[in-house]
C-alpha positions in Angstrom: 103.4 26.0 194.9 101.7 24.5 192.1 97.9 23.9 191.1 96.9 20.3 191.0 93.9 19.0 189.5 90.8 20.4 191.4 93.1 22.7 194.7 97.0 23.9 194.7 99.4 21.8 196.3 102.4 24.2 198.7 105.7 22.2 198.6 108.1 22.1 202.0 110.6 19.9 203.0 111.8 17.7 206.4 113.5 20.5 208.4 110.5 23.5 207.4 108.1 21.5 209.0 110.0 23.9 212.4 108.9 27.0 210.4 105.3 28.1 210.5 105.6 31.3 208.8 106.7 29.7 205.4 103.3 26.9 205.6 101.1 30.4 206.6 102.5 31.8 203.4 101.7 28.8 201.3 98.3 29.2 202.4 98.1 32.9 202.1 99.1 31.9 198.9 96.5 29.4 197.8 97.5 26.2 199.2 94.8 23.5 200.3 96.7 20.9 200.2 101.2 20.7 201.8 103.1 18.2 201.0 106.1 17.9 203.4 108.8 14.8 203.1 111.0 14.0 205.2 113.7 12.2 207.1 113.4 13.0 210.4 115.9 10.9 212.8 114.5 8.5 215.0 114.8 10.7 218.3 113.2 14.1 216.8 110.7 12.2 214.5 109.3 10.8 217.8 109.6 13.6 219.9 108.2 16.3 217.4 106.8 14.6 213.9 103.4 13.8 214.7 103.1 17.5 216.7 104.7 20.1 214.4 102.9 18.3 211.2 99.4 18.5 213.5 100.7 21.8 214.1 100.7 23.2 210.6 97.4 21.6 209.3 95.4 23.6 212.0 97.6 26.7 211.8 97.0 27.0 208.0 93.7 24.7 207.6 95.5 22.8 205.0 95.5 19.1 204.7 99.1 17.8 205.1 101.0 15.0 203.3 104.0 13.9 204.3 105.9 11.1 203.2 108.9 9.8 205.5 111.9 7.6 205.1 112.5 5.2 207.9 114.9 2.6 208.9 118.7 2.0 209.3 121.2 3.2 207.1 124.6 2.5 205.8 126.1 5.4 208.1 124.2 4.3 211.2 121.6 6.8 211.0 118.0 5.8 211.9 115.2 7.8 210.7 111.4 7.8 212.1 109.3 7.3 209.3 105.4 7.3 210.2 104.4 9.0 206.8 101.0 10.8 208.0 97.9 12.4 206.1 96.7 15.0 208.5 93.0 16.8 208.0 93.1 20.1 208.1 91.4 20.4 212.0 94.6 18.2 213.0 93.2 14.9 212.7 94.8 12.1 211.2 93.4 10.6 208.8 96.0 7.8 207.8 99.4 6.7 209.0 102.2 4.0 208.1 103.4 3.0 211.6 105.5 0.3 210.9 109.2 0.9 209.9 109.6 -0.2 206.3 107.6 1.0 202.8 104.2 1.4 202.9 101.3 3.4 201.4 99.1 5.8 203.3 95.8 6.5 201.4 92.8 8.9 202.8 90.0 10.5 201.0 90.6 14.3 200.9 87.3 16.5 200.9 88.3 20.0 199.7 85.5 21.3 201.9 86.7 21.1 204.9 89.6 23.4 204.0 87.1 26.0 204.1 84.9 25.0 206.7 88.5 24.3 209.5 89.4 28.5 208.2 85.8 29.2 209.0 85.7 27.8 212.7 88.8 29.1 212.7 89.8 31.9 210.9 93.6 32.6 211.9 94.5 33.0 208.2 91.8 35.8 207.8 92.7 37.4 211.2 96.5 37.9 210.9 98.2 40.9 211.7 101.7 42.0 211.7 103.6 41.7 214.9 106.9 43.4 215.7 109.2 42.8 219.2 111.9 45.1 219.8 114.0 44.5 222.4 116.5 46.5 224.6 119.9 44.9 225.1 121.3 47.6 226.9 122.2 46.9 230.3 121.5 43.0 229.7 123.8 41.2 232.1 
């Protein structure tokens, strides 16, 4: 986490984009704004970038950033790319579709951090939840 000029920026990486609890926490913590690179491979970046990025913004009302790397590599690995700027109602605001570098700009209005955790207010509403479950007898 870290304050930025004017909102504070939470920091994840590529795989933690598959962990909603840690982006809740960010913005339990403060965060407006999540920046998220990554280097998703070509067959999970199209299957679940655009969704689980989508997914965090309206889970947290944050705006999310993520940068991607895309394109062949030396080892044979291809990764997805499609770096995304993603309002915090789950809209996206700007993408780099092609497969090479590229810059992906959007304005970002702070306000409607607040007013996506007004309509919905999921940060403000939590509650713990616990599961216990009885093995015994499992077959």
């Amino acid at each position: 986490m870290s304050d930025a000029p004017g909102f504070r920026l939470g920091f994840t990486i590529c795989y933690d984009v598959r962990f909603p609890a840690l982006h809740r926490a960010l913005a339990e913590a403060g965060a407006e704004v999540l920046a998220v690179p990554a280097a998703f491979t070509k067959p999970t970046g199209e299957a679940h970038w655009h969704v689980l990025l989508r997914a965090r913004a309206i889970e947290t009302g944050c705006f999310v950033l993520a940068a991607a790397q895309s394109g062949s590599h030396e080892n044979g690995r291809q990764t997805y790319g499609h770096s995304i700027i993603i309002d915090p109602w789950g809209k996206v605001l700007a993408e780099i579709e092609a497969e090479g570098p590229g810059i992906a700009v959007a304005d970002i209005d702070l306000g409607a951090v607040a007013e996506a955790r007004g309509k919905v207010p999921a940060l403000a509403n939590a509650r713990p939840f616990s599961l216990s479950v009885n093995h015994a007898g499992a077959s």
